[in-house]
Residue frames as a rotation matrix with the C-alpha (Angstrom) as fourth column:
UNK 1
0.591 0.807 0.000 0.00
0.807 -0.591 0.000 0.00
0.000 0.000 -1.000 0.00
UNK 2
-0.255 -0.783 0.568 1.41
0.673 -0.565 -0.477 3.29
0.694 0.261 0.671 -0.86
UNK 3
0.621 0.732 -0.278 1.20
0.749 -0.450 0.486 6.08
0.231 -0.511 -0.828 2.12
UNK 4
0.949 -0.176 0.261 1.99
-0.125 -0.971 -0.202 9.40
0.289 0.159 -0.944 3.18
UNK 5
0.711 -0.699 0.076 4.97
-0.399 -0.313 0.862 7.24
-0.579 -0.643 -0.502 4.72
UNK 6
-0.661 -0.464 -0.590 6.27
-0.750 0.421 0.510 5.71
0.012 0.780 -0.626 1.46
UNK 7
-0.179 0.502 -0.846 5.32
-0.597 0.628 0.499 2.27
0.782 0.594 0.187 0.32
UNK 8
-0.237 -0.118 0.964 4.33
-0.930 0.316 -0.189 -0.32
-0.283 -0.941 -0.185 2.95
UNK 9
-0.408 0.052 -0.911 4.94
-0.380 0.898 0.221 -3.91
0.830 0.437 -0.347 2.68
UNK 10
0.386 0.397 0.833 2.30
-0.914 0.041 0.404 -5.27
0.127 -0.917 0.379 5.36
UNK 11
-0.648 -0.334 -0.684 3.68
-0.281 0.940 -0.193 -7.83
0.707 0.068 -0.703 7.43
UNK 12
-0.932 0.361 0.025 1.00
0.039 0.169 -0.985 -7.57
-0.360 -0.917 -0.171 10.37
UNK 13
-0.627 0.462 0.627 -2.08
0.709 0.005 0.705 -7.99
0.323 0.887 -0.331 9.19
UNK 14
-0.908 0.411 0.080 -4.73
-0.405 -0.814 -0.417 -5.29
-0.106 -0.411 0.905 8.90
UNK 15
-0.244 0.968 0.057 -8.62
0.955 0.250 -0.157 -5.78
-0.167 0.016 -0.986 9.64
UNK 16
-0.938 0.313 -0.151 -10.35
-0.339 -0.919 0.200 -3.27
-0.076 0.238 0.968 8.02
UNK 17
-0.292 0.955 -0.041 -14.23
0.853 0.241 -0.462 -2.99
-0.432 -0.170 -0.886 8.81
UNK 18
-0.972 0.170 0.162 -16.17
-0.006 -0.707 0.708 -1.36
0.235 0.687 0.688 6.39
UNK 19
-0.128 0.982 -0.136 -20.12
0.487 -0.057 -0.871 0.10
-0.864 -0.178 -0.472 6.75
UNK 20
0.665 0.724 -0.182 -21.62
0.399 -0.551 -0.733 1.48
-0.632 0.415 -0.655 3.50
UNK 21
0.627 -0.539 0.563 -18.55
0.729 0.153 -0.667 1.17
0.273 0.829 0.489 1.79
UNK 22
0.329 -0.834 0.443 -16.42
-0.600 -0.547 -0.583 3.30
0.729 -0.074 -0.681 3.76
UNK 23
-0.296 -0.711 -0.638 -13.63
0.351 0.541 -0.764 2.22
0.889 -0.450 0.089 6.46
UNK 24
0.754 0.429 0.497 -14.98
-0.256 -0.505 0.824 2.90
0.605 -0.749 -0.271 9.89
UNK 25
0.677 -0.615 0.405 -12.13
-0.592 -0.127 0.796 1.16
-0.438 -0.779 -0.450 11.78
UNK 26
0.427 -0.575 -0.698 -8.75
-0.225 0.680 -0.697 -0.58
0.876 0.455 0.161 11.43
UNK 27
0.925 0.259 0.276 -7.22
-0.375 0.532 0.759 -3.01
0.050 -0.806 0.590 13.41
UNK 28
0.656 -0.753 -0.041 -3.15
0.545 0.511 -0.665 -4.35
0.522 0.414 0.746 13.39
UNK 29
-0.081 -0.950 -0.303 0.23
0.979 -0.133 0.156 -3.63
-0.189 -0.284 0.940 13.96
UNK 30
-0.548 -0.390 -0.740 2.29
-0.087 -0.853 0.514 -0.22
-0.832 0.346 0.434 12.97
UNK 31
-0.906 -0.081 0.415 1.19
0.388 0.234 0.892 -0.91
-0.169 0.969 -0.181 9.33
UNK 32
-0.168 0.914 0.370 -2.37
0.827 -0.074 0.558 -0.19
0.537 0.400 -0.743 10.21
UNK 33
0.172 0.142 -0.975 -1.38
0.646 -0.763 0.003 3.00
-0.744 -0.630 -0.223 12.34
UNK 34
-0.664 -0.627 -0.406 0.02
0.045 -0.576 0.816 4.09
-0.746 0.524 0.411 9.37
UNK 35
-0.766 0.392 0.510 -2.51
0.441 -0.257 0.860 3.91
0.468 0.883 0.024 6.80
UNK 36
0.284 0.386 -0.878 -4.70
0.923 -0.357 0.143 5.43
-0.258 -0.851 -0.457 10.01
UNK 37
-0.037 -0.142 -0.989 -2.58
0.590 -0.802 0.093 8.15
-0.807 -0.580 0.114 9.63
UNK 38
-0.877 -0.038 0.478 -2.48
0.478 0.006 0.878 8.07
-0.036 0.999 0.013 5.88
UNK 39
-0.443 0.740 0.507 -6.01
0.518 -0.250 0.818 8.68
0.732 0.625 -0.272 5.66
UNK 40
0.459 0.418 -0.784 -6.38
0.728 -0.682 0.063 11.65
-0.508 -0.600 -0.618 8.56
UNK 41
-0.326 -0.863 -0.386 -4.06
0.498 -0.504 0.706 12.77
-0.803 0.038 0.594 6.89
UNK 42
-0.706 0.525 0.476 -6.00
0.576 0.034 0.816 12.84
0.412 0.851 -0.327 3.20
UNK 43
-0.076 0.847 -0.526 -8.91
0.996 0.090 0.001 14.14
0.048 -0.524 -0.850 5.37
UNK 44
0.396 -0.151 -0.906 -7.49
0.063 -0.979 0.191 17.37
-0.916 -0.133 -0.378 7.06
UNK 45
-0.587 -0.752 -0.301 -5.68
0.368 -0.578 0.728 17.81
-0.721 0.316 0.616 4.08
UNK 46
-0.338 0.844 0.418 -9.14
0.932 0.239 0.271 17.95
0.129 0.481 -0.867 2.12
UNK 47
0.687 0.717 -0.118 -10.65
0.726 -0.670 0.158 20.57
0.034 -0.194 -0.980 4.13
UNK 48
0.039 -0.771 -0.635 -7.15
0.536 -0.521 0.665 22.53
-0.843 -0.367 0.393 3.97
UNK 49
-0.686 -0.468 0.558 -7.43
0.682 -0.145 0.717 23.03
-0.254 0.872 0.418 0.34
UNK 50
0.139 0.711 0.690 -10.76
0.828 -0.465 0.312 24.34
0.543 0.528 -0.653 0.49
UNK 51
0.759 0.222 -0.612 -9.93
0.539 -0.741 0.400 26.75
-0.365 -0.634 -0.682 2.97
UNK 52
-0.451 -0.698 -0.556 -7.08
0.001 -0.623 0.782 28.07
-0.892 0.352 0.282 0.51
UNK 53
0.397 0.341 -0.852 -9.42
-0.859 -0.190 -0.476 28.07
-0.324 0.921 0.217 -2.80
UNK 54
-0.810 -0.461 -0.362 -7.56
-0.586 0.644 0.491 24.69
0.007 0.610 -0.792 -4.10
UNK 55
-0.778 0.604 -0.173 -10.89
0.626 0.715 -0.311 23.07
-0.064 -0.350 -0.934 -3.42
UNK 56
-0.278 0.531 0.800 -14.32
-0.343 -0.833 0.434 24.99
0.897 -0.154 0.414 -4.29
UNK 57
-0.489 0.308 0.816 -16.63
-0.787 -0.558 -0.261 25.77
0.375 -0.770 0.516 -1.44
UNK 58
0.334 0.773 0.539 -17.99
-0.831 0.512 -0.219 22.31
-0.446 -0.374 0.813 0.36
UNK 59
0.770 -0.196 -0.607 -16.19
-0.076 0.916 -0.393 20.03
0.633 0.349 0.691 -1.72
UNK 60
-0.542 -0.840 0.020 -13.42
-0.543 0.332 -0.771 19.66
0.641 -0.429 -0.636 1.24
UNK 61
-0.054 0.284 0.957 -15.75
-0.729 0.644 -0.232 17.98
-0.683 -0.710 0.172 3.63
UNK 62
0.887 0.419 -0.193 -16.51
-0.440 0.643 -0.627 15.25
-0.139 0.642 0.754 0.18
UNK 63
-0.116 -0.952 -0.284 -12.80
-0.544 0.300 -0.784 14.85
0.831 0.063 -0.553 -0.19
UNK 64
-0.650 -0.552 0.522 -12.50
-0.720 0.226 -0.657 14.05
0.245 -0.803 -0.544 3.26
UNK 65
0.127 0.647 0.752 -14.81
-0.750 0.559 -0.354 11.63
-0.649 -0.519 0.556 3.57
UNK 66
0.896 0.296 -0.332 -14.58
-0.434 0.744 -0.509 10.29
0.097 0.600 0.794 0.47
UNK 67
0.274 -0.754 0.597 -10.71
-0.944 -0.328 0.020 9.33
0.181 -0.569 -0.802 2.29
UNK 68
-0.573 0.128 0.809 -12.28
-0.385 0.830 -0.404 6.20
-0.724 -0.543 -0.427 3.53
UNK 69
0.102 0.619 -0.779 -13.79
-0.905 -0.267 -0.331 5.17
-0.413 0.739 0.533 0.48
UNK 70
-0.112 -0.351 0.930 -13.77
0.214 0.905 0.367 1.72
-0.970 0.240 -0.026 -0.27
UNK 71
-0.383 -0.598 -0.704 -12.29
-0.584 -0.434 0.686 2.69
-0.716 0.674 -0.183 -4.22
UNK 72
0.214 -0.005 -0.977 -12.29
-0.881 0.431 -0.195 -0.76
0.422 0.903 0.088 -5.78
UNK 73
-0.115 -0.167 0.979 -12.15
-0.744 0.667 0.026 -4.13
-0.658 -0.726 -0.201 -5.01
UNK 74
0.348 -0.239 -0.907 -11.11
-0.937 -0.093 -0.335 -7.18
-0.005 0.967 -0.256 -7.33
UNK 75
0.489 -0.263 0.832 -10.40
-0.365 0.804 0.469 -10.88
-0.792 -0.533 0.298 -7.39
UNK 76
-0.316 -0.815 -0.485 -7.10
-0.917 0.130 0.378 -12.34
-0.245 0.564 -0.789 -9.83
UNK 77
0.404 0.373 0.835 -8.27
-0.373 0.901 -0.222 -14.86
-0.835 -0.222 0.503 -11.76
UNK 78
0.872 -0.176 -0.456 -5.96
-0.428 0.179 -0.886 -15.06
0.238 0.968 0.081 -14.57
UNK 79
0.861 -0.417 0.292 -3.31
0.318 0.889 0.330 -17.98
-0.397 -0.192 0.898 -14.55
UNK 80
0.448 -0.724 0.525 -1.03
0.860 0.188 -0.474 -16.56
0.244 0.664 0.707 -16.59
UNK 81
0.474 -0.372 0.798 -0.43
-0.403 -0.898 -0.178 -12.87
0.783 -0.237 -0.575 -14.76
UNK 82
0.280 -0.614 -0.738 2.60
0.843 0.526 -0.118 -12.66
0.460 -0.589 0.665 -12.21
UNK 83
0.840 -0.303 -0.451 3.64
0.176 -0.633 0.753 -10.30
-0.513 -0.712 -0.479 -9.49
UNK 84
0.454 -0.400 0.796 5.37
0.693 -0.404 -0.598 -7.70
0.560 0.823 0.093 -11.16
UNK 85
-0.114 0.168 -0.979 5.03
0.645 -0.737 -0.202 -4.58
-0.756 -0.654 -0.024 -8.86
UNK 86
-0.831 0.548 0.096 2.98
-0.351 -0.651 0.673 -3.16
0.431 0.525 0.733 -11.67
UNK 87
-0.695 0.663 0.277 0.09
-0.035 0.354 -0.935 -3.42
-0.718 -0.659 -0.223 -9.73
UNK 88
-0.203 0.791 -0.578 -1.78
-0.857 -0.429 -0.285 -3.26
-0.473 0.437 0.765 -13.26
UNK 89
-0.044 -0.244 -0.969 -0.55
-0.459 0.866 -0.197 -7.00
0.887 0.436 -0.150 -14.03
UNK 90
-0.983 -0.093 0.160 -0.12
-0.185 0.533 -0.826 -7.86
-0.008 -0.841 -0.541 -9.57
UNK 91
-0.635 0.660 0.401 -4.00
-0.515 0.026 -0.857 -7.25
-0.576 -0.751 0.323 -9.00
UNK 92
0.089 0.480 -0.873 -4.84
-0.936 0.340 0.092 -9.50
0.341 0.809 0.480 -11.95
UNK 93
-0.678 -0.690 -0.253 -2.81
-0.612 0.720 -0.326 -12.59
0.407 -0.066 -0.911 -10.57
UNK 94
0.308 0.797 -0.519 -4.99
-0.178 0.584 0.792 -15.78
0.935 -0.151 0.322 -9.72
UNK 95
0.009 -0.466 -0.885 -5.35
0.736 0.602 -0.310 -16.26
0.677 -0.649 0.348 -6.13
UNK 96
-0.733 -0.676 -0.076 -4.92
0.660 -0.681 -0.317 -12.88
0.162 -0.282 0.946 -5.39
UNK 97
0.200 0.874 0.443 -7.35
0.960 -0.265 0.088 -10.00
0.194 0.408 -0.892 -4.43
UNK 98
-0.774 -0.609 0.173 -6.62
0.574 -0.791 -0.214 -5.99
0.267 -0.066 0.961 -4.56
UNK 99
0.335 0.863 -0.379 -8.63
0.942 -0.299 0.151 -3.13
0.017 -0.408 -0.913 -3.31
UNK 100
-0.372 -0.069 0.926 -8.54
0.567 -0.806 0.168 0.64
0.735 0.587 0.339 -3.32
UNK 101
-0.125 0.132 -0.983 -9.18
0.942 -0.297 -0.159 3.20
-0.313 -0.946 -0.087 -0.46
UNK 102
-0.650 -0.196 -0.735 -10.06
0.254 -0.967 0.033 6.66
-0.717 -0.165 0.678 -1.81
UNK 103
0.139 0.443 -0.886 -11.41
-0.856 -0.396 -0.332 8.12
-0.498 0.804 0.324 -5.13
UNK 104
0.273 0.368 0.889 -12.87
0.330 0.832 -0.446 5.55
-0.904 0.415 0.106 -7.88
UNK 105
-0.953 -0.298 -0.046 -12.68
0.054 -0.319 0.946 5.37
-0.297 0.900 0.320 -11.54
UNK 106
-0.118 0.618 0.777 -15.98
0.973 -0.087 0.216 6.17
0.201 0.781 -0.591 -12.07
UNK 107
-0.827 -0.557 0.074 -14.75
0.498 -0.788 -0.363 9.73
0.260 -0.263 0.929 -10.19
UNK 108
-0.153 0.682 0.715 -17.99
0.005 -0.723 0.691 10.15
0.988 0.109 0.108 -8.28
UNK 109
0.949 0.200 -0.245 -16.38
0.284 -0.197 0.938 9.60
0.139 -0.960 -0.244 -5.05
UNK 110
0.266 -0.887 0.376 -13.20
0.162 -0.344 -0.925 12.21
0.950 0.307 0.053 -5.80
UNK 111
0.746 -0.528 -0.406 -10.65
0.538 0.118 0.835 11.85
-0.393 -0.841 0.372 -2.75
UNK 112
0.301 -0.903 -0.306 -6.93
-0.954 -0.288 -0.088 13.52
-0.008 0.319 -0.948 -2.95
UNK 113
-0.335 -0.885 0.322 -6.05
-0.802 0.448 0.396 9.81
-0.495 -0.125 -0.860 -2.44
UNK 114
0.716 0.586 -0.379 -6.16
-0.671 0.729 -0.139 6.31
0.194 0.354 0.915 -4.12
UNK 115
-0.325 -0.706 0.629 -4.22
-0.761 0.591 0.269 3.49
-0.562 -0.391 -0.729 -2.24
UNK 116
0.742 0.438 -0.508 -4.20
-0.597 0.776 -0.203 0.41
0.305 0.454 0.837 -3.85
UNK 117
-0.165 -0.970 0.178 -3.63
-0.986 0.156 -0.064 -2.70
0.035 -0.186 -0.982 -2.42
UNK 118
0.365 0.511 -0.778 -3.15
-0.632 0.750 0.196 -6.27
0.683 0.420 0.597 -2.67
UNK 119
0.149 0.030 0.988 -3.39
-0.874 0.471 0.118 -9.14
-0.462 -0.882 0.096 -0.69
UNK 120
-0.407 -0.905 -0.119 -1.48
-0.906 0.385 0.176 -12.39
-0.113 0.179 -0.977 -1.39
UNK 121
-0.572 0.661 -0.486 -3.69
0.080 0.635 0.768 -15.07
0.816 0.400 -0.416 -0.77
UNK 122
-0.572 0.693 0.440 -6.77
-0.770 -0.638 0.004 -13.60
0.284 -0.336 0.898 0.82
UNK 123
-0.749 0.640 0.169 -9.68
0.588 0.761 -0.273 -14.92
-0.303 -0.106 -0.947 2.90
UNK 124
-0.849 0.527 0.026 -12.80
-0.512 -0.835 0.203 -13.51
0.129 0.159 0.979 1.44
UNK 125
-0.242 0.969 0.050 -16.49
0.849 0.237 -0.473 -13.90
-0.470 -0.072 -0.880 3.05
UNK 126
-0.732 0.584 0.353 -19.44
-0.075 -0.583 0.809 -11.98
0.678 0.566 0.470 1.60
UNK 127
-0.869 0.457 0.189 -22.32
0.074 0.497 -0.864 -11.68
-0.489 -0.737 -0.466 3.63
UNK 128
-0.621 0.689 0.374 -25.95
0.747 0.375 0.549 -12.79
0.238 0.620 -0.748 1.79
UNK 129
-0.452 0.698 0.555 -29.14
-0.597 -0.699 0.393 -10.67
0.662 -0.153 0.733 1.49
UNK 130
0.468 0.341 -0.815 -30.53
0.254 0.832 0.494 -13.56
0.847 -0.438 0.302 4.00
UNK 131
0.691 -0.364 0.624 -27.68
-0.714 -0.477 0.513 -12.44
0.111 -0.800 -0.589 6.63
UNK 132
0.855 -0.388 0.345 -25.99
0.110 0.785 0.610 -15.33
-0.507 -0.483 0.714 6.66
UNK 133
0.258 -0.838 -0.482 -21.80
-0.924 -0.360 0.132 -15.09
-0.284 0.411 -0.866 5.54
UNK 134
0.999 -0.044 -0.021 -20.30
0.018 0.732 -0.681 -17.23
0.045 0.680 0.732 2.48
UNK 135
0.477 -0.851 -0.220 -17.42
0.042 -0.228 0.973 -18.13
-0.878 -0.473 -0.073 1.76
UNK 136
0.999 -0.011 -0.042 -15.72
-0.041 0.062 -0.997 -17.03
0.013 0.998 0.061 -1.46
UNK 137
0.374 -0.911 -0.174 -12.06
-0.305 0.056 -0.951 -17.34
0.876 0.408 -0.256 -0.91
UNK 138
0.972 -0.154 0.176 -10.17
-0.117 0.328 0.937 -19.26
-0.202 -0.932 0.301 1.65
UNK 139
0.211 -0.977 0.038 -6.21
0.017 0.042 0.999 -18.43
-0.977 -0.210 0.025 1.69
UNK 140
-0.275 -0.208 -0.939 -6.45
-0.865 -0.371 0.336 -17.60
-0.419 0.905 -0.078 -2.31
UNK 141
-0.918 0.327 0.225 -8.75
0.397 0.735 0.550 -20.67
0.014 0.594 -0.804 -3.07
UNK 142
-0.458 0.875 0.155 -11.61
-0.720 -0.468 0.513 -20.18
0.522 0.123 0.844 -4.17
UNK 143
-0.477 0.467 0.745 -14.61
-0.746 0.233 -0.624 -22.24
-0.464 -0.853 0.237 -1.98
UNK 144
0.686 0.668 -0.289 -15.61
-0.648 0.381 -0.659 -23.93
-0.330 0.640 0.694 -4.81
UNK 145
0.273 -0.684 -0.677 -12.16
-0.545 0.470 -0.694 -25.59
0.792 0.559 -0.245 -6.18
């Protein structure tokens, strides 16, 4: 993940809990103080621009929220991509799933930031319209294979 302190290779893991598609809390080592601070940091700097004009009027409180955006999210399912550190060939990789924190590409939740990161071999649950939680990935298998 890339932050306001350089890159960060996570060795602790991080729980991130998301509501409504933003980050409400994280959970981990140093690694997750840092992207903590990463994105207060995005925040105040949000509402800093608008209070110098780099930002029109009201769009610094949207920045700053939109901080904690959950961006993008993505599961690798091509066999034939390899960890590159082009993250435009890593977040393809089978096995693998990547994710985004800030502004989107469909740029209707604009942030000053977009972190992207990926996760090696991921567990991923989903949780049903029923309430009940699936499993779709267990350590970069899918639940099904």
């Amino acid at each position: 993940i890339a932050s306001a302190s350089g890159v960060l290779r996570i060795g602790t893991p991080i729980r991130v809990r998301l509501e409504k598609g933003f980050v409400v809390s994280l959970e981990g080592g140093t690694e997750a103080r840092a992207l903590e601070e990463t994105l207060q940091e995005a925040a105040l700097r949000a509402q800093q621009y608008e209070a110098e004009g780099k930002l029109k009027q009201g769009e610094g409180e949207r920045y700053a929220r939109n901080a904690r955006h959950l961006g993008e999210v993505g599961i690798g399912v091509n066999r034939q991509a390899q960890i590159t550190g082009n993250m435009l060939e890593d977040e393809k990789v089978y096995g693998t799933c990547h994710f985004a924190i800030g502004s989107n590409y469909d740029e209707d939740a604009p942030s000053l930031i977009h972190l992207d990161g990926l996760v090696s071999t991921p567990s991923i649950y989903a949780k049903t319209k029923h309430g009940t939680w699936q499993t779709v990935m267990k350590e970069g298998r899918f639940a099904w294979e």
